[in-house]
N, C-alpha and C positions, 0 to 999 in steps of 0.2 A: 830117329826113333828112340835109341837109349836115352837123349837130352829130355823130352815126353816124360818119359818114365821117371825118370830123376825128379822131375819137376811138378809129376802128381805126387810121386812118392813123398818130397817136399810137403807140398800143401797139404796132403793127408797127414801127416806127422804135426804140420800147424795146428789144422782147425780140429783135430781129433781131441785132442785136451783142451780147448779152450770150450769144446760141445762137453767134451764131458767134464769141464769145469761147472758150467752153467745147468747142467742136469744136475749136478749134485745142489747147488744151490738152490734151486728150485725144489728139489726134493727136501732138502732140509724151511725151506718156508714152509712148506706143506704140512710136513711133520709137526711147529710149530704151533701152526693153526689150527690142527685138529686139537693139540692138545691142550692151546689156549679157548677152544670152543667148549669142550670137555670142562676142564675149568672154569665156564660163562655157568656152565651147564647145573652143575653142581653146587653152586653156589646160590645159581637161583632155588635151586630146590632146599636148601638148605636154610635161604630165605623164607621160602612156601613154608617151610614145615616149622619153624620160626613164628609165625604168622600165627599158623592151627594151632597152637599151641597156646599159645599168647590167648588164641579166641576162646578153647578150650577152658583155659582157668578163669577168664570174664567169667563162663559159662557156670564153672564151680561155685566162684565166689556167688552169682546172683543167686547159685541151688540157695548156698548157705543160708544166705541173708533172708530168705524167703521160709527156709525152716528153722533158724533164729524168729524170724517174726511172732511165724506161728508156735513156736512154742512161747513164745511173752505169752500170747493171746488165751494157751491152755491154762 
């Protein structure tokens, strides 16, 4: 019976740090990838607003040209 016990106690002493090895490493991909999603995230949006912006002064310049025009005309 004490040889038993010796012997989980053993294995439990093994695979106790080697689980909670790998729990950590997984926790730490985790953490990674939300923060490299995060990062996807923000970027695209930073694109977007890049973009509206960009369409925004098209939008300015044609006002201009348009009331450039018409003041030649006046």
């Amino acid at each position: 019976m004490n040889f038993i016990m010796v012997l989980l106690f053993g294995l439990i002493l093994t695979v106790l740090p080697i689980a909670v090895l790998i729990i950590g490493i997984l926790w730490i991909r985790n953490v990674v990838a939300r923060s490299e999603k995060r990062a996807d995230e923000q970027l695209f949006m930073e694109r977007e607003r890049s973009k509206q912006i960009q369409v925004l002064i098209e939008r300015l310049d044609h006002i201009e040209q348009q009331l450039d025009s018409n003041a030649k005309r006046s």
